[in-house]
N, CA, C, O and CB atoms as a CASP TS submission, in Angstrom:
PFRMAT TS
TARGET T0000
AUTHOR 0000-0000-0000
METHOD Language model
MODEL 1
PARENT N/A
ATOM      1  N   UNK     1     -50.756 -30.465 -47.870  1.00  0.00           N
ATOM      2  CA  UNK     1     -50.628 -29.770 -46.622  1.00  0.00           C
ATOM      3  C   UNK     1     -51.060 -28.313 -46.752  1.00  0.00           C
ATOM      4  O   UNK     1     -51.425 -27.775 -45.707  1.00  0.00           O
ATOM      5  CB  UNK     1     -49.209 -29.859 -46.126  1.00  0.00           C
ATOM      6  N   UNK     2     -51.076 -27.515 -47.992  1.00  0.00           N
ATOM      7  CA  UNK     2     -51.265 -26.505 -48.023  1.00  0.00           C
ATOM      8  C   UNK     2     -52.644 -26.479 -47.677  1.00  0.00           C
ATOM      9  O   UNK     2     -53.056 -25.745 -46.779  1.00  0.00           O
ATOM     10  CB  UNK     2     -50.830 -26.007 -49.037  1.00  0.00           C
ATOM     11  N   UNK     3     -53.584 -27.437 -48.508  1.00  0.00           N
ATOM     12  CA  UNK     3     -54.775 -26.991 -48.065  1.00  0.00           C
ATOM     13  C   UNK     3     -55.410 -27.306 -46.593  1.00  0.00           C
ATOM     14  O   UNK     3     -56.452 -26.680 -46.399  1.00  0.00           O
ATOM     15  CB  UNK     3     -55.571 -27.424 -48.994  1.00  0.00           C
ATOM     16  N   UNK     4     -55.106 -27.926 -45.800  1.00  0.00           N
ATOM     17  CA  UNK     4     -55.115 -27.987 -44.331  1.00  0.00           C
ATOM     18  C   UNK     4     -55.245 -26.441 -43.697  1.00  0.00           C
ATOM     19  O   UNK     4     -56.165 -25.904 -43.080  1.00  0.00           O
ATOM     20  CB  UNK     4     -53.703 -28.749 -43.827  1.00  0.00           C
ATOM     21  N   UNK     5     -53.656 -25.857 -44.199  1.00  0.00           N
ATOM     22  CA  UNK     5     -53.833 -24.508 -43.354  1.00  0.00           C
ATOM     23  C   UNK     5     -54.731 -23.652 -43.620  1.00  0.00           C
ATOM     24  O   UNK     5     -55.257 -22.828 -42.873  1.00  0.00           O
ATOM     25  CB  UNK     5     -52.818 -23.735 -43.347  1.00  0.00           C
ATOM     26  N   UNK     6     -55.015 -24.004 -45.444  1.00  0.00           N
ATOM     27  CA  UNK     6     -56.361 -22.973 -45.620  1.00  0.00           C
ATOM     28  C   UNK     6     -57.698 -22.819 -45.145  1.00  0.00           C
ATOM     29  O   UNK     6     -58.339 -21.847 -44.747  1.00  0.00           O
ATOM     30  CB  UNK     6     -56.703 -22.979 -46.659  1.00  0.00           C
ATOM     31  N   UNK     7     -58.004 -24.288 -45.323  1.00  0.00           N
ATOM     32  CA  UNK     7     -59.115 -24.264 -43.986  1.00  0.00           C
ATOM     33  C   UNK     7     -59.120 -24.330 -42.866  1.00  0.00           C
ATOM     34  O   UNK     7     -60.165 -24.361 -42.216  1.00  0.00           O
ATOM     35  CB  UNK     7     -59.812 -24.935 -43.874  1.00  0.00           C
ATOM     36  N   UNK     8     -57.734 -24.376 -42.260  1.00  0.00           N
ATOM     37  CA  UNK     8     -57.908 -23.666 -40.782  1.00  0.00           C
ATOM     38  C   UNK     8     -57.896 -22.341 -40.639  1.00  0.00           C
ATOM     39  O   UNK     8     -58.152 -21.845 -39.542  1.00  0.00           O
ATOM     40  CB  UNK     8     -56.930 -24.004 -39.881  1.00  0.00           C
ATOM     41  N   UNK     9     -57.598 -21.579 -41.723  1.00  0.00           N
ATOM     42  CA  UNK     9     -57.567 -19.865 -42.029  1.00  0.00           C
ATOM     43  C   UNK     9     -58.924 -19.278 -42.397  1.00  0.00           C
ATOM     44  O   UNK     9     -59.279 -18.128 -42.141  1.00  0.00           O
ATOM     45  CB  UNK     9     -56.552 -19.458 -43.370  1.00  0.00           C
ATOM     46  N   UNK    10     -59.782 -20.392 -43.154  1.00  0.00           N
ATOM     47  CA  UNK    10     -61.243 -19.968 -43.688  1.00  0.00           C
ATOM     48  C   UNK    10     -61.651 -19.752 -42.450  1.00  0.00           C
ATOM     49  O   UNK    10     -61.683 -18.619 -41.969  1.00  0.00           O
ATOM     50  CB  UNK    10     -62.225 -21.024 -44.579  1.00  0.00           C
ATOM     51  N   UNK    11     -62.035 -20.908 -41.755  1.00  0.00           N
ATOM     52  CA  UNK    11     -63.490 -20.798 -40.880  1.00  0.00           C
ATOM     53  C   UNK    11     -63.054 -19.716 -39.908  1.00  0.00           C
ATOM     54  O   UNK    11     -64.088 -19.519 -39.270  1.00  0.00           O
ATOM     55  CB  UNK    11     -64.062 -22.367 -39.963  1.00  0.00           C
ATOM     56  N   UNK    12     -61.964 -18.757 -39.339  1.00  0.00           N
ATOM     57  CA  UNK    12     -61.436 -18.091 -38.844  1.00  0.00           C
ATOM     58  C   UNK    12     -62.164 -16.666 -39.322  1.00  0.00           C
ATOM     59  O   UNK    12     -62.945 -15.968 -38.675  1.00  0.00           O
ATOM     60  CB  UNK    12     -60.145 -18.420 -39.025  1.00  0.00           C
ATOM     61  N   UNK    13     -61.653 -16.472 -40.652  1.00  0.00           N
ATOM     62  CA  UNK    13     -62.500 -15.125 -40.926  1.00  0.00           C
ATOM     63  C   UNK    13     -64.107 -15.590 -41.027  1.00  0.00           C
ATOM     64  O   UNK    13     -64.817 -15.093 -40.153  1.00  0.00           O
ATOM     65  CB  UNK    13     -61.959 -14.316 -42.517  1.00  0.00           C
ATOM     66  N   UNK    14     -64.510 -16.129 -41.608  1.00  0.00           N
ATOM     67  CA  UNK    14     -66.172 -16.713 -41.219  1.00  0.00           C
ATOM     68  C   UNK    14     -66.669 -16.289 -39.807  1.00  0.00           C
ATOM     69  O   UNK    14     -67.719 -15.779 -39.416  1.00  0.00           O
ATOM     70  CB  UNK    14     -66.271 -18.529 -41.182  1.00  0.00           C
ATOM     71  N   UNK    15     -65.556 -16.679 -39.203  1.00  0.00           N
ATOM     72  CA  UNK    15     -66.124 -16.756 -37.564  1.00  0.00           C
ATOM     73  C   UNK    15     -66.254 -15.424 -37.193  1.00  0.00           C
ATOM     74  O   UNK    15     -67.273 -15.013 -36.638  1.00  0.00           O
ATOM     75  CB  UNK    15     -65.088 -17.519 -36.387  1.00  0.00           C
ATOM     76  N   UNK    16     -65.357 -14.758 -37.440  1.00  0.00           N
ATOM     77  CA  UNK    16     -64.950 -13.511 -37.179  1.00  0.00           C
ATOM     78  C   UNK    16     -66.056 -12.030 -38.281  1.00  0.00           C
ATOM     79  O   UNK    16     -66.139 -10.834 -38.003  1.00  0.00           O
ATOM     80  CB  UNK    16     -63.094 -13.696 -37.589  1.00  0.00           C
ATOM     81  N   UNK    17     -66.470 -12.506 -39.036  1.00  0.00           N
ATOM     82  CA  UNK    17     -67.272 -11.766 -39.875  1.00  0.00           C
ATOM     83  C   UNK    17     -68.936 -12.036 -39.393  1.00  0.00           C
ATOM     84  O   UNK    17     -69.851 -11.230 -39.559  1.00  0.00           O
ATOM     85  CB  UNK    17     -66.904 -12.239 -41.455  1.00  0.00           C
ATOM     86  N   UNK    18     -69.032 -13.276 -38.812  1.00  0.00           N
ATOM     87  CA  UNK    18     -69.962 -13.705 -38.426  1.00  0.00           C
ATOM     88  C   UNK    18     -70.817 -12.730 -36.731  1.00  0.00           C
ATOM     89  O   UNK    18     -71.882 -12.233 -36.364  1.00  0.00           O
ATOM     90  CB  UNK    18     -69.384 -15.201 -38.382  1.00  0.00           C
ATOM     91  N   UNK    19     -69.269 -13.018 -36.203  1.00  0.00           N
ATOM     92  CA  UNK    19     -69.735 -12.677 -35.138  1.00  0.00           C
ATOM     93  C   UNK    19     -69.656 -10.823 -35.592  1.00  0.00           C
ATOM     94  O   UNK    19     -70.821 -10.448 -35.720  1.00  0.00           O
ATOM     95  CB  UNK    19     -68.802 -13.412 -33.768  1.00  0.00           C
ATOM     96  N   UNK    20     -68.990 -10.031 -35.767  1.00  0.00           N
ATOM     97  CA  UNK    20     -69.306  -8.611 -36.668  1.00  0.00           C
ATOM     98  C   UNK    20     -71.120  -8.453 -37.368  1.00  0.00           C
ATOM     99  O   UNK    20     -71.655  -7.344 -37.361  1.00  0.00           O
ATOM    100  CB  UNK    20     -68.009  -8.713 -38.274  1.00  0.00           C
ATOM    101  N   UNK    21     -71.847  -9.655 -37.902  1.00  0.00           N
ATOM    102  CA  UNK    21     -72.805  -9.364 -38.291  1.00  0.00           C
ATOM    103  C   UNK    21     -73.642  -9.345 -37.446  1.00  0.00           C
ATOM    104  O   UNK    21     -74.628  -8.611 -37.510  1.00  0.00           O
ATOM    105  CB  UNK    21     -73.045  -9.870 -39.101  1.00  0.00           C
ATOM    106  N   UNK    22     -73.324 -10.416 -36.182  1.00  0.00           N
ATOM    107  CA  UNK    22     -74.111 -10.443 -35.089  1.00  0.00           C
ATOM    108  C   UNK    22     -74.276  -9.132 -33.991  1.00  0.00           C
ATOM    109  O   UNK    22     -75.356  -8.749 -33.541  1.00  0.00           O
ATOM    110  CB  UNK    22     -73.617 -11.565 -34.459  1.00  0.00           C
ATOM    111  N   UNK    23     -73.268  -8.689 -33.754  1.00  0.00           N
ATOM    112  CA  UNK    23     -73.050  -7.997 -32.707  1.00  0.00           C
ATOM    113  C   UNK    23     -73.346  -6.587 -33.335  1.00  0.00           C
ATOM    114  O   UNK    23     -73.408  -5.548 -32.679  1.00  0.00           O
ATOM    115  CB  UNK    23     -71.652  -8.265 -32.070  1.00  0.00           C
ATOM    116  N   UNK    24     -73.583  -6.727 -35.178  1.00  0.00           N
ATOM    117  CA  UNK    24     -74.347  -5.051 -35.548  1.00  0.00           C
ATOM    118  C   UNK    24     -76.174  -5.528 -34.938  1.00  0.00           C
ATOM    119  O   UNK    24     -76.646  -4.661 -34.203  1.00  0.00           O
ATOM    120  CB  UNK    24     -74.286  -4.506 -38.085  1.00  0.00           C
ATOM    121  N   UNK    25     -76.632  -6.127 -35.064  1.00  0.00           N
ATOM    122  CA  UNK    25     -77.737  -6.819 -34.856  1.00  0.00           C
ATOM    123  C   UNK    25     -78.321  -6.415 -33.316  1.00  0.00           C
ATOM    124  O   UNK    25     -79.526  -6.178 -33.413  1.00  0.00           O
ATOM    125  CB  UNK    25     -77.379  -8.352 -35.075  1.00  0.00           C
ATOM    126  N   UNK    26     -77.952  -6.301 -32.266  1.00  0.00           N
ATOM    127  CA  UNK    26     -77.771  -6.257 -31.255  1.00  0.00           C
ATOM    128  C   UNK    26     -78.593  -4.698 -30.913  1.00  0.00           C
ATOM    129  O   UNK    26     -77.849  -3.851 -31.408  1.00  0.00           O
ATOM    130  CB  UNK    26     -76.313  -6.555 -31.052  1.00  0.00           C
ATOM    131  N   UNK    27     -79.556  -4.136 -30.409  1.00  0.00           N
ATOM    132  CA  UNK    27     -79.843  -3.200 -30.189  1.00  0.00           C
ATOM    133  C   UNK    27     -80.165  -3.231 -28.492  1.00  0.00           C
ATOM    134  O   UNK    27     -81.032  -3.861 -27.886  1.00  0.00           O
ATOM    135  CB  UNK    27     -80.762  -2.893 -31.162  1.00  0.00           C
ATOM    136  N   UNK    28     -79.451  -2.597 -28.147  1.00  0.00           N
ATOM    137  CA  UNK    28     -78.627  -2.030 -27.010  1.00  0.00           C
ATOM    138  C   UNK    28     -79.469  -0.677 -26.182  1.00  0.00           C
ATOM    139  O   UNK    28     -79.494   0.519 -26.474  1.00  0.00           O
ATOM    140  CB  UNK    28     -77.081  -1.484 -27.740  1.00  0.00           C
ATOM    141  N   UNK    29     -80.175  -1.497 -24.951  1.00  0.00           N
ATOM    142  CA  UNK    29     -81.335  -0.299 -24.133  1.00  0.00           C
ATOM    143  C   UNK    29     -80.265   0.901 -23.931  1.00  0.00           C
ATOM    144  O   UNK    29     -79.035   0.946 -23.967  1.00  0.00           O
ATOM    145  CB  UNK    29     -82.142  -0.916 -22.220  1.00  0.00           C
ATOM    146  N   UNK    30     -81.497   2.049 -23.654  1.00  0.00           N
ATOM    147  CA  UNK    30     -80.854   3.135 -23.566  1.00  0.00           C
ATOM    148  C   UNK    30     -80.890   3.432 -21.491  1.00  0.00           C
ATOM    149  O   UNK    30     -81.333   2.711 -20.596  1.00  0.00           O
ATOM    150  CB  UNK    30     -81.768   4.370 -24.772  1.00  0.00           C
ATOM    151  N   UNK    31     -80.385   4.441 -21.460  1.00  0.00           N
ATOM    152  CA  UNK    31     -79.841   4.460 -19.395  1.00  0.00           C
ATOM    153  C   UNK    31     -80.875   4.483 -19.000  1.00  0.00           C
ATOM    154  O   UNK    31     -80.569   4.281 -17.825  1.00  0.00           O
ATOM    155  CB  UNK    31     -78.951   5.828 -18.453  1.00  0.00           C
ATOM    156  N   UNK    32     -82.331   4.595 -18.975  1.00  0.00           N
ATOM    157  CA  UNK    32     -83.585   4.906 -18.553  1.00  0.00           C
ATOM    158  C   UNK    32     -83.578   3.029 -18.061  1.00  0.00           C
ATOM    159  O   UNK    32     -83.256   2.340 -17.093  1.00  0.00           O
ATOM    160  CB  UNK    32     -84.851   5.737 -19.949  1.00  0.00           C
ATOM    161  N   UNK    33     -84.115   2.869 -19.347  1.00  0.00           N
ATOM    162  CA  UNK    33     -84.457   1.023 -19.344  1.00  0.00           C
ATOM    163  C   UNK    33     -83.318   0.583 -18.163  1.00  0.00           C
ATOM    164  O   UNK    33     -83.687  -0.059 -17.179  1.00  0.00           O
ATOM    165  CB  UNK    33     -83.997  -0.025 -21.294  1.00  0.00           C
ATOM    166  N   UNK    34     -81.882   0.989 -18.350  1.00  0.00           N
ATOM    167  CA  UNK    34     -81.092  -0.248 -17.595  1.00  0.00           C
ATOM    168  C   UNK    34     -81.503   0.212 -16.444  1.00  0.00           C
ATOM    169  O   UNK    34     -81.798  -0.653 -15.620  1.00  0.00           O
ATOM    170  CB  UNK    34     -79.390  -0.490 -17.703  1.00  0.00           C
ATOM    171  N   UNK    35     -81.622   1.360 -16.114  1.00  0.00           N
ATOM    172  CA  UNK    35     -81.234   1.859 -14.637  1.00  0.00           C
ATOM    173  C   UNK    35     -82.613   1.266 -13.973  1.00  0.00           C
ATOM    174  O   UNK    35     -82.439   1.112 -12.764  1.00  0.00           O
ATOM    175  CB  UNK    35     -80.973   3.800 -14.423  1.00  0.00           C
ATOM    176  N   UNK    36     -83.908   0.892 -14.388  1.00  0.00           N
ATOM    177  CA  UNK    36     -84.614   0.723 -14.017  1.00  0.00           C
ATOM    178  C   UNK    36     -84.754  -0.248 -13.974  1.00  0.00           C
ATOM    179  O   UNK    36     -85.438  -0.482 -12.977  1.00  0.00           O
ATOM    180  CB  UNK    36     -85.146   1.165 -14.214  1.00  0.00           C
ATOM    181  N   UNK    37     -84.411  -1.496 -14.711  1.00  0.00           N
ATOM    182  CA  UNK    37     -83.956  -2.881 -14.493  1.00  0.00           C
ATOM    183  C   UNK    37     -83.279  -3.485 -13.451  1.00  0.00           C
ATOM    184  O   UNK    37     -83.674  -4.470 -12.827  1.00  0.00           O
ATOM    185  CB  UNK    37     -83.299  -3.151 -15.317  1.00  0.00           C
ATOM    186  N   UNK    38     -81.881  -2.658 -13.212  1.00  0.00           N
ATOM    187  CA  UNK    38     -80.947  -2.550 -12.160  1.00  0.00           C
ATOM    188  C   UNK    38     -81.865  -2.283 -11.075  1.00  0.00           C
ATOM    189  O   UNK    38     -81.752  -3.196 -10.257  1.00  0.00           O
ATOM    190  CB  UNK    38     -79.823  -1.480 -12.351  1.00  0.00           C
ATOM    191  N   UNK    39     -82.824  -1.334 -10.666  1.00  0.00           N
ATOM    192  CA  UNK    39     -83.517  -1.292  -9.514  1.00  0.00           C
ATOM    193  C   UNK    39     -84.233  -2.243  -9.036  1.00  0.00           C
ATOM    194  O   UNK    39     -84.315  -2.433  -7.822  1.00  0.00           O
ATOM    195  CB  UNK    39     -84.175  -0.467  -9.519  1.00  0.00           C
ATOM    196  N   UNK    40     -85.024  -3.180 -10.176  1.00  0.00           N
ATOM    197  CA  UNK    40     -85.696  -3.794  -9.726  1.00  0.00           C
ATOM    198  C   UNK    40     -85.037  -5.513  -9.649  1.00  0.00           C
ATOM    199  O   UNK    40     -85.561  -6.562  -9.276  1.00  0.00           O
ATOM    200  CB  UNK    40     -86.857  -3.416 -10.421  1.00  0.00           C
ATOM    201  N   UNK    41     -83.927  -5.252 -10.087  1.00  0.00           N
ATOM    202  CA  UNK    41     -83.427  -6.741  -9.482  1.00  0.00           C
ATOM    203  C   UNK    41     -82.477  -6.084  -8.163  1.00  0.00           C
ATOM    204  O   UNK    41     -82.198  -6.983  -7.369  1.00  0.00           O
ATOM    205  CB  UNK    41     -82.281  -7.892 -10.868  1.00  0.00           C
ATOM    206  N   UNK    42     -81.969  -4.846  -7.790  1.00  0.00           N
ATOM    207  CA  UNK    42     -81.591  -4.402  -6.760  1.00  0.00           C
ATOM    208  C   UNK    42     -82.723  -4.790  -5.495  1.00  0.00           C
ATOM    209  O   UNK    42     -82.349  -5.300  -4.439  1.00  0.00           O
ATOM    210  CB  UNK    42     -81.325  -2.982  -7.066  1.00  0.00           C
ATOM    211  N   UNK    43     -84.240  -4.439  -5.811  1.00  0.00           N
ATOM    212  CA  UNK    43     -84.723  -4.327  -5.183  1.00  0.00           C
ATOM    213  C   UNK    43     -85.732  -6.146  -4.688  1.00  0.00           C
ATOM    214  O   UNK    43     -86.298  -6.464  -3.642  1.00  0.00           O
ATOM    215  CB  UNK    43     -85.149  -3.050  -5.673  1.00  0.00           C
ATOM    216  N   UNK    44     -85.577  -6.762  -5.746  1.00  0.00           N
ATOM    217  CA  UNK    44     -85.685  -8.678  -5.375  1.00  0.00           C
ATOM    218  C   UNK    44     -84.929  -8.594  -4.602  1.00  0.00           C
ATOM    219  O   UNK    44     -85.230  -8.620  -3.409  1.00  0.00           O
ATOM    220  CB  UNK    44     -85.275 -10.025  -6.421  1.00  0.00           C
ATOM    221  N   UNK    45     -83.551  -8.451  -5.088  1.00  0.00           N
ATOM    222  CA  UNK    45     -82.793  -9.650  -4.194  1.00  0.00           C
ATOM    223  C   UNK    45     -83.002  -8.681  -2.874  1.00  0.00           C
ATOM    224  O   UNK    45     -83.806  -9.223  -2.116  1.00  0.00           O
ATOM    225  CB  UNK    45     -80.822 -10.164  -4.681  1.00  0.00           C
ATOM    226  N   UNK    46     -82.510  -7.360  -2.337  1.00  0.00           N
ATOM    227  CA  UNK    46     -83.160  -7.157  -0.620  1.00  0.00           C
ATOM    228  C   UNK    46     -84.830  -7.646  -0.445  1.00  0.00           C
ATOM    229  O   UNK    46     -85.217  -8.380   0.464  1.00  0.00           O
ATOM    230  CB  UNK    46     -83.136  -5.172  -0.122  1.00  0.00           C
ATOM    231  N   UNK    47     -85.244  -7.375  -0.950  1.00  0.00           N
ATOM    232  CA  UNK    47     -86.685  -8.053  -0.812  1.00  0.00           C
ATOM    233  C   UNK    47     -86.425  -9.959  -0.474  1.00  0.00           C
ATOM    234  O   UNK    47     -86.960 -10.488   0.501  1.00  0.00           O
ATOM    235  CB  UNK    47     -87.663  -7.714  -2.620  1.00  0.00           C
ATOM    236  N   UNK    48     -85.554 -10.738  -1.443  1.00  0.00           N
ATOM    237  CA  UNK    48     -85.770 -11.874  -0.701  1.00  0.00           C
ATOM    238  C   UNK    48     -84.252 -12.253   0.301  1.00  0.00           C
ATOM    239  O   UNK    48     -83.874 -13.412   0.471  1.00  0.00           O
ATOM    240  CB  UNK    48     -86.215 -13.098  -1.874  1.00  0.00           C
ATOM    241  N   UNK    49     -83.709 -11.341   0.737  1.00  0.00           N
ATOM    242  CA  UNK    49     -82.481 -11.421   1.140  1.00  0.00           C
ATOM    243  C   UNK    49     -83.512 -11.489   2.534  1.00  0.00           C
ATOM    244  O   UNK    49     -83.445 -12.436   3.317  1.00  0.00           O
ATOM    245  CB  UNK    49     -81.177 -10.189   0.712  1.00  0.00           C
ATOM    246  N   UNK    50     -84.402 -10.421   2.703  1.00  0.00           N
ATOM    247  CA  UNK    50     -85.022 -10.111   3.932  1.00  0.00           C
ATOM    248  C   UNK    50     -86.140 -11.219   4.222  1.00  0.00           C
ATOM    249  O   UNK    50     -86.529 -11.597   5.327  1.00  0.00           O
ATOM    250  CB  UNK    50     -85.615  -8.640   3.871  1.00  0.00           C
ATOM    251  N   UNK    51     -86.490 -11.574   3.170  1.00  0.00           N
ATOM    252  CA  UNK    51     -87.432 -13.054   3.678  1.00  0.00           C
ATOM    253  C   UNK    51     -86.699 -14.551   3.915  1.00  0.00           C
ATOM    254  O   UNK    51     -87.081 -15.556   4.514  1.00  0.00           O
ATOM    255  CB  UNK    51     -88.602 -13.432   2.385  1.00  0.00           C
ATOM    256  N   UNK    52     -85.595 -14.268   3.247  1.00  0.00           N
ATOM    257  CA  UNK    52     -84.725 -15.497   4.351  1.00  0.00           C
ATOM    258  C   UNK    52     -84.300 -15.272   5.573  1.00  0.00           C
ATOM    259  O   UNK    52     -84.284 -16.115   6.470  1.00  0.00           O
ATOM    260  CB  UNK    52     -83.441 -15.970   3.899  1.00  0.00           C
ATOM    261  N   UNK    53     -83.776 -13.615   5.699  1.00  0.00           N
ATOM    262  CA  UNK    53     -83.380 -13.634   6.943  1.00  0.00           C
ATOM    263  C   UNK    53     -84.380 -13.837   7.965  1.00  0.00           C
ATOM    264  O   UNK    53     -84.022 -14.235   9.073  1.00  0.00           O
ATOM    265  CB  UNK    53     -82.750 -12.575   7.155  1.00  0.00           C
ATOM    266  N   UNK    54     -85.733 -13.579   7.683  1.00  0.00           N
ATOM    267  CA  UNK    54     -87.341 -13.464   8.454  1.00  0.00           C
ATOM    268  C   UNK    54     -87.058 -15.270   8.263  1.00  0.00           C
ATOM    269  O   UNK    54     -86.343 -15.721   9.158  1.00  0.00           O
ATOM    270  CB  UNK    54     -89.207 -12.370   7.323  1.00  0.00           C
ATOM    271  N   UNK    55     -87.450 -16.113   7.409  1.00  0.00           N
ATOM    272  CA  UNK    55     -87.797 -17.259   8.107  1.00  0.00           C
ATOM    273  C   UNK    55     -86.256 -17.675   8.507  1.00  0.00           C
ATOM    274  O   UNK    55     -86.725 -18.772   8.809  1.00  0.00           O
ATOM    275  CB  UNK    55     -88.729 -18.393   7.175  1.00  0.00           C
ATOM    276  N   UNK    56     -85.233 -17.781   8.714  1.00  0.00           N
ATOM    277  CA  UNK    56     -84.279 -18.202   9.714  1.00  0.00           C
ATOM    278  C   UNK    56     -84.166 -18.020  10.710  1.00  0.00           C
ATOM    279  O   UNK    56     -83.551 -18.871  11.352  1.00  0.00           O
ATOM    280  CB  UNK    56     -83.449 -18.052   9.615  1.00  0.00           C
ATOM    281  N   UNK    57     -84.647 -16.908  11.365  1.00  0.00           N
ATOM    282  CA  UNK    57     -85.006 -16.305  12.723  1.00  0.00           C
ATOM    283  C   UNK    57     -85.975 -17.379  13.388  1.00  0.00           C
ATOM    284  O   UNK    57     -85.733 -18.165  14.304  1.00  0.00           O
ATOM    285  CB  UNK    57     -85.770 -14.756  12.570  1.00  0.00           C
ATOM    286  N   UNK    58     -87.360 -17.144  12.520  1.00  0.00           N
ATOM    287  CA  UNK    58     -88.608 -18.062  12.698  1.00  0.00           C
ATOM    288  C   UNK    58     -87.999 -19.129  13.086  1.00  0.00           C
ATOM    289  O   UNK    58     -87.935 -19.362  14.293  1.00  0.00           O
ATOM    290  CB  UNK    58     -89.550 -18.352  11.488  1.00  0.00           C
ATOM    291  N   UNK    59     -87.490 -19.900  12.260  1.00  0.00           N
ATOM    292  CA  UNK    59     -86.780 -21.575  12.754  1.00  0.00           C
ATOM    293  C   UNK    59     -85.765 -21.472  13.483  1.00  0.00           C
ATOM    294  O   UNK    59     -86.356 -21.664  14.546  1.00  0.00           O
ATOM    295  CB  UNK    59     -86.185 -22.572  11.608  1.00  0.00           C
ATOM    296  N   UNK    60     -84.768 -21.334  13.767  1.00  0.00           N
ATOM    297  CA  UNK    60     -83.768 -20.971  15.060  1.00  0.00           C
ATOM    298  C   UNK    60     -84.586 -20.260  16.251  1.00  0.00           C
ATOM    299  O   UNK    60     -84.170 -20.434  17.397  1.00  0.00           O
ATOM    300  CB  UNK    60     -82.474 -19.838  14.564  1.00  0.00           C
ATOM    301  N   UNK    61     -85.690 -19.495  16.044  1.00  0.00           N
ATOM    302  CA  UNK    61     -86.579 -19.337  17.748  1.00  0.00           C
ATOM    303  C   UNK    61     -87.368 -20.634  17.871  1.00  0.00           C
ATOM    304  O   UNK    61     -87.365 -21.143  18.992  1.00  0.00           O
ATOM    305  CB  UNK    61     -87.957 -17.828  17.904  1.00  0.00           C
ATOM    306  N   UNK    62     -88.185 -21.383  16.704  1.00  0.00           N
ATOM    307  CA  UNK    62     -88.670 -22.449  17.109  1.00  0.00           C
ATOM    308  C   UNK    62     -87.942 -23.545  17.231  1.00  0.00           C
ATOM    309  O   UNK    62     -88.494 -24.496  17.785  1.00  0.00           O
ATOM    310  CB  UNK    62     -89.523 -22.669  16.512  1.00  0.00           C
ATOM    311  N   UNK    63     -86.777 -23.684  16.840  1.00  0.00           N
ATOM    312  CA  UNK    63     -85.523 -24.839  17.498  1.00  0.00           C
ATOM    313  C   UNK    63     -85.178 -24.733  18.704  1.00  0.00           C
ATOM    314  O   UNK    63     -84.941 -25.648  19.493  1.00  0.00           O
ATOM    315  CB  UNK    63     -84.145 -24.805  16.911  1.00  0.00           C
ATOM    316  N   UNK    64     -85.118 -22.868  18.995  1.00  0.00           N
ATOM    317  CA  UNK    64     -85.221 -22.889  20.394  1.00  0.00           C
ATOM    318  C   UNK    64     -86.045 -23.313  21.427  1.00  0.00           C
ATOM    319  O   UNK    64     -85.686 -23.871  22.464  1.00  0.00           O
ATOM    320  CB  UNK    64     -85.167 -22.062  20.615  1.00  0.00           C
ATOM    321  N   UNK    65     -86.975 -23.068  21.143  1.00  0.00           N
ATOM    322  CA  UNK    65     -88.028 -23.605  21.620  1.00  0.00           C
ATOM    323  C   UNK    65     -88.049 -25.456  22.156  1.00  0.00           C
ATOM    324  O   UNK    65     -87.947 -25.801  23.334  1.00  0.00           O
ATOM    325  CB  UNK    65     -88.961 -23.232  20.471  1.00  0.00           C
ATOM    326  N   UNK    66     -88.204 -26.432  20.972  1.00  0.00           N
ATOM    327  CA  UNK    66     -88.017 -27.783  20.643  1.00  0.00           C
ATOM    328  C   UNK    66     -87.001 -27.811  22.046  1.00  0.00           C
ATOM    329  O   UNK    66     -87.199 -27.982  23.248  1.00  0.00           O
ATOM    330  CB  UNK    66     -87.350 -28.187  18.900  1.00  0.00           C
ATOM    331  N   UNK    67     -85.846 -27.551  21.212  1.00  0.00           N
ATOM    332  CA  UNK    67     -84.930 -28.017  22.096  1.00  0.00           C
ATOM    333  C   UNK    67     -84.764 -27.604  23.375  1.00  0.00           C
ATOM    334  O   UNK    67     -83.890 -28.110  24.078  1.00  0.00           O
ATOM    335  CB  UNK    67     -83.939 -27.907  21.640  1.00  0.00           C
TER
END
């Protein structure tokens, strides 16, 4: 039984040292890069926020229409 708990104690620090080697690894943009990233998915989604709202109009005036 002892050795049970030990390898439930190993893979624990493994995991934990592992993810420490990973997360030094990691090089991390500086505020220029994000902020300009942030703009341009700021600026998709109103960009296609506004082309759904444009064709829903389109089809609800031509339903109007139909119907």
């Amino acid at each position: 039984m002892g050795e049970t708990e030990n390898t439930k104690k190993a893979p624990k620090k493994s995991y934990w040292k592992g993810l420490q080697a990973e997360y030094k690894k990691i090089i991390w943009p500086d505020k220029e890069t994000v902020a300009k990233q942030t703009g341009a998915v700021v600026a998709v989604a109103i960009a296609l926020g506004l082309i759904i709202a444009a064709l829903d109009t389109i089809i609800v005036t031509g339903l109007h229409f139909v119907i």
